[in-house]
C-alpha positions in Angstrom: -18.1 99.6 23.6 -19.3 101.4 20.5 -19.8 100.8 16.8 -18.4 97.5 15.4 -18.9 93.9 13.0 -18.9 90.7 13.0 -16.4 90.4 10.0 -12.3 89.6 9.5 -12.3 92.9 7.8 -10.3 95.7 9.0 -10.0 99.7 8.2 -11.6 100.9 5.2 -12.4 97.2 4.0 -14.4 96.6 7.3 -16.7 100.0 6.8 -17.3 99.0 3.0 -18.2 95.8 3.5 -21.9 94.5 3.3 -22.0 93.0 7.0 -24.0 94.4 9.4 -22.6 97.4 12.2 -23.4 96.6 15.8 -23.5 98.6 18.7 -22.6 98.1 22.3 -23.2 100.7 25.8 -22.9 100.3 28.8 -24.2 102.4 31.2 -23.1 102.1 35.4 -26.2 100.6 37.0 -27.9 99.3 34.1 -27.5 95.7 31.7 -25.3 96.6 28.0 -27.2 97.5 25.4 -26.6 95.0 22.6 -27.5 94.9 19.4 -27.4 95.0 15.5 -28.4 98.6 14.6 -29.9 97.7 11.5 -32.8 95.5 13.7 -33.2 98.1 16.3 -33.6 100.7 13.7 -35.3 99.3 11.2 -33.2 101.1 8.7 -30.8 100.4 6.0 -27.2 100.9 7.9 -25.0 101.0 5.3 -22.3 103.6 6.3 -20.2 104.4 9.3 -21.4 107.5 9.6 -25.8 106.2 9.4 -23.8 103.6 12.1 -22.9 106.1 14.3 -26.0 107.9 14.4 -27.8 104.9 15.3 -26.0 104.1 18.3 -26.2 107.9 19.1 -29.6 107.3 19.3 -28.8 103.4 21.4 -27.2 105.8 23.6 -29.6 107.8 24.1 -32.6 105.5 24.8 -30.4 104.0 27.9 -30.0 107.3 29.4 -33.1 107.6 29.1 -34.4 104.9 30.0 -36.3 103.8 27.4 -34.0 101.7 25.7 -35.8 98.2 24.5 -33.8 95.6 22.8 -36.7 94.5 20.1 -36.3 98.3 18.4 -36.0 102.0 18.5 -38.8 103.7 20.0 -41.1 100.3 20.1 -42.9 98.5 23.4 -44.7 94.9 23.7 -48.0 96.6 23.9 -47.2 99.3 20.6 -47.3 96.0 18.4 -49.2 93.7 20.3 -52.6 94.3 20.0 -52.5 96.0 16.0 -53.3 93.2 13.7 -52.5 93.8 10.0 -56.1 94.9 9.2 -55.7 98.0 11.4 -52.8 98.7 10.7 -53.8 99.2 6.6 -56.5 100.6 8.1 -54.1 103.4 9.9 -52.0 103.7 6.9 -54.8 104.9 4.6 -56.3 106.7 6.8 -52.9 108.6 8.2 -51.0 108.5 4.7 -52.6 106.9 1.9 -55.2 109.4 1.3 -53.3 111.8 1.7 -50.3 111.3 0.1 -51.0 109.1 -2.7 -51.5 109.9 -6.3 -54.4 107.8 -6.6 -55.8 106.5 -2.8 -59.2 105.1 -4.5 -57.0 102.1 -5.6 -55.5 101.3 -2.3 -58.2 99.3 -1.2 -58.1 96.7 -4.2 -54.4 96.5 -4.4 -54.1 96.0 -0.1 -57.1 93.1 -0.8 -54.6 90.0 -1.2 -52.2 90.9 1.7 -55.6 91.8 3.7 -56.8 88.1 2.7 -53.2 86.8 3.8 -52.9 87.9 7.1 -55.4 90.7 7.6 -56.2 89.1 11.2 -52.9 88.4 12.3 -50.5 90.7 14.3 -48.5 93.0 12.7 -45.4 91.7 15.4 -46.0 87.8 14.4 -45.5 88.2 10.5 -42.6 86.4 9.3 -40.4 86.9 6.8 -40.9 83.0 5.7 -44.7 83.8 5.5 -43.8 86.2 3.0 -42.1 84.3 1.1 -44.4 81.5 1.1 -47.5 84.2 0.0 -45.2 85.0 -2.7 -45.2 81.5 -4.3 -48.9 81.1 -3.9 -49.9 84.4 -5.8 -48.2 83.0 -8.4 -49.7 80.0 -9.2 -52.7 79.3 -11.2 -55.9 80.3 -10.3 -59.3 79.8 -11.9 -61.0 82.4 -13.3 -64.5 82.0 -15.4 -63.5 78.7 -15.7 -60.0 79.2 -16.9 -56.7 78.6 -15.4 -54.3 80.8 -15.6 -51.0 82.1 -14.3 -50.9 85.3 -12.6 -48.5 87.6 -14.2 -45.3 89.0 -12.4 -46.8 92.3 -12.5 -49.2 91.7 -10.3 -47.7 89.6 -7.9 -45.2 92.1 -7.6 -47.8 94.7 -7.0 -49.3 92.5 -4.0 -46.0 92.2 -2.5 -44.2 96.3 -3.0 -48.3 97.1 -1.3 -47.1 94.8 1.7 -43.8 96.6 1.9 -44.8 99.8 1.9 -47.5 99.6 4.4 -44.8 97.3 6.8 -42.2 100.3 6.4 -44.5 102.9 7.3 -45.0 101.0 10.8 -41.6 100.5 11.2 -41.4 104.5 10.6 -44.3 105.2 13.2 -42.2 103.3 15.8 -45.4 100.5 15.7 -42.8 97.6 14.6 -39.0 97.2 15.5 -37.8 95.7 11.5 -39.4 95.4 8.7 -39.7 91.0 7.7 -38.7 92.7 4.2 -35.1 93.0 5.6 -32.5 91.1 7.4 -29.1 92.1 8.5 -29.4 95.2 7.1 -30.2 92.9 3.5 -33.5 92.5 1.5 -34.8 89.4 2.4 -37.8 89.6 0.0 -37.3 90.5 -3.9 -39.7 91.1 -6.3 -39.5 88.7 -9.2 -38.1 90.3 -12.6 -40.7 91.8 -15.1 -40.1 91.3 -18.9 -42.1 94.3 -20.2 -41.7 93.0 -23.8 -44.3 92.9 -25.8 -45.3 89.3 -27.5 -48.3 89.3 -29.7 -49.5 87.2 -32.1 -50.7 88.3 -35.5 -54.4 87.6 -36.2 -55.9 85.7 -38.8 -56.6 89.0 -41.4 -52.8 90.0 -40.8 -51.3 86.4 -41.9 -53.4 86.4 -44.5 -52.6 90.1 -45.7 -48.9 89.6 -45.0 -48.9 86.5 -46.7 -51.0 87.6 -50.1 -47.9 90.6 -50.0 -45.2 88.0 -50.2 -46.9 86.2 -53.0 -46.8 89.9 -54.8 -43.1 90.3 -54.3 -42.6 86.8 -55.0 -44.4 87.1 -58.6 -42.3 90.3 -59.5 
């Protein structure tokens, strides 16, 4: 009974590791209370000490009563009925506009995860789904006619707008984890961004570079 991992580590190599902390109570009267503190918080557990004040909390919830394997603070009927269009639909209206440097914009950049699972419920996204959204915004789409390839940018835009709003319900006590983590561990990374410029010249500069070269050149 208590805090513990899953690892052959042991002493100050086992609370430095990366594996996840558990935690186990048993109360007279009532089933142990099980689980990875890191699910049931829906935080990062990193540390003994974050460890120990998530199974304070474990604790706590079985005294009370209210203790629910799936997450901290979180019931069937919390996540059941709130598909991801209300919840974005919560988040701007309880956060977004109010918190936000620029809230106008929320609504174009929330439009691909709306169109990806706007109808589905917020406790049935997957962090596969994810994934697999995040390898169709990046291929080529049509646009006037024209294929291209979404850049990295703004896939990675879609995606951090799906985090944050997926967070925030896991903050509110609407989900248990966010999809965006497992084990304690991101499970979803954005893709790397090279912000380097590449430009070609135009036509005028070649031919201005190159009638310079031809002075040097005759010098």
């Amino acid at each position: 009974m208590g805090i513990y991992k899953r690892c052959s580590h042991r002493g100050r190599e086992r609370d430095r590791c990366t594996d996840p902390w558990y935690g186990s109570y048993k109360l007279p009267g009532h089933p142990r209370a099980k689980v990875s503190l890191g699910k049931w918080t829906g935080e990062e557990i990193e540390t003994k000490g974050q460890a120990q004040a998530a199974f304070d909390d474990l604790k706590a919830a079985v005294r009370a009563g209210t203790f629910d394997p799936r997450g901290r603070g979180v019931t069937a009927a919390q996540a059941a009925g709130l598909t991801f269009n209300q919840l974005a639909d919560e988040y701007y209206e309880k956060y977004a506009q109010l918190r936000l440097a620029r809230p106008t914009g929320f609504g174009a950049r929330v439009k691909p995860a709306r169109d990806a699972f706007g109808p589905l419920l917020i406790a049935q996204i997957r962090t596969t789904m994810i994934e697999d959204w995040q390898l169709r915004l990046a291929q080529p789409r049509s646009l006037h006619g024209v294929s291209r390839v979404p850049s990295t940018a703004t896939v990675n835009r879609a995606i951090a707008e799906l985090r944050r709003i997926l967070n925030w319900a896991v903050r509110r006590d609407l989900l248990p984890a966010t999809p965006f983590r497992k084990g304690g561990l991101a499970a979803i990374k954005l893709d790397h961004e090279d912000n380097q410029r590449d430009r070609r010249i135009s036509d005028a500069e070649e031919e201005m570079l190159l009638a310079f070269a031809l002075q040097f050149c005759e010098r």
